[in-house]
N, C-alpha and C positions, 0 to 999 in steps of 0.2 A: 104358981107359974105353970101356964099349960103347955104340955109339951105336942114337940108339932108333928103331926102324922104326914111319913111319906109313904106313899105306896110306888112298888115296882114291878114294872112291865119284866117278865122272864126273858131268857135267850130262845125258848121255843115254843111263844107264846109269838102269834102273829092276829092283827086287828085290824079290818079291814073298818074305815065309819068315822066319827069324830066321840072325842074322847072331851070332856071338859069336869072341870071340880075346883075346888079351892083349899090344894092340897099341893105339894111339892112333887115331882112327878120325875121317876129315876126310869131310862128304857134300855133293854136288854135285848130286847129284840123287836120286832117289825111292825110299823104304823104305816098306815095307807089311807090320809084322810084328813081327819080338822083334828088339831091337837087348840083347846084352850083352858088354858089354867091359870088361874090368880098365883100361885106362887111357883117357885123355880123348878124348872125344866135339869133335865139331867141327860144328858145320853151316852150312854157306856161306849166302849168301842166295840163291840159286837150287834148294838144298835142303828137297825136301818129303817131312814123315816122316806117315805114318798107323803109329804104335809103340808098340807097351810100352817104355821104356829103363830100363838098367841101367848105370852107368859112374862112374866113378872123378870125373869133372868134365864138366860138359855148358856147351857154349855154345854159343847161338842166334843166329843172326843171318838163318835162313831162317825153314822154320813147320813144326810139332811138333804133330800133336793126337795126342794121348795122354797118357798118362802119366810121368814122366820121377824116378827115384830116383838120387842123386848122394850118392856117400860126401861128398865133401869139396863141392863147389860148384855152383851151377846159374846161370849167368850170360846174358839176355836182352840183346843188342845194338840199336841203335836197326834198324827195321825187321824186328826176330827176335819171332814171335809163337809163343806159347804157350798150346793152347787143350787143358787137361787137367791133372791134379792135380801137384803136385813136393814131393817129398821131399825135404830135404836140408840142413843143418849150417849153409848159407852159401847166400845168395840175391842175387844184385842185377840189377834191370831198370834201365839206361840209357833215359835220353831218348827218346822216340820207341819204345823194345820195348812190348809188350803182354800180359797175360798176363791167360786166361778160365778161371781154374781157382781150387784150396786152394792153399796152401803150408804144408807142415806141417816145421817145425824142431825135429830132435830135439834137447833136450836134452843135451848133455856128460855122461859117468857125471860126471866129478869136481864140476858144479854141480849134480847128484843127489842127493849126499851130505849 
């Protein structure tokens, strides 16, 4: 069984550019750019994204303005704010998260039919 590699962005580590891999991706601190990853997003609460994202599952518990597209889920923690549109199958804000955007749920092909 292979085990899965995440890597993590520091608190005083700042990345100005687009970031992409097919790795799980945990942020501590500041992104300014294109985040794309095949598997899940993580953002600390000390985590500040100014991003386009693209990622397998996004969860918030820092702040996100941009945009954010989620194959499978996009999950807002209490104190995780979200100011920018999200795309995505599965949505839920806890208690206390925030979100100042759309949320657009695609449709299943099989409830398409």
């Amino acid at each position: 069984m292979k085990e899965e590699t995440i890597t993590t962005i520091g608190k005083t580590i700042r990345i100005q550019g687009q970031i992409s891999g097919d790795e799980s991706l945990v942020i501590d601190g500041a992104v300014d750019g294109e985040i794309t990853i095949q598997k899940d997003l993580q953002i600390n609460p000390t985590g500040n994204l100014r991003a386009k994202i693209n990622a397998r599952s996004v969860t918030v518990a820092g702040t996100i303005t941009g945009s954010v597209n989620a194959l499978e889920k996009v999950e807002i923690l209490a104190g995780g704010v979200v100011i920018g549109d999200i795309i995505s199958p599965r949505f839920l804000v806890r208690d206390g998260g925030t979100l100042n955007g759309k949320i657009e749920m695609p449709i299943p092909d099989k409830l398409s039919e």
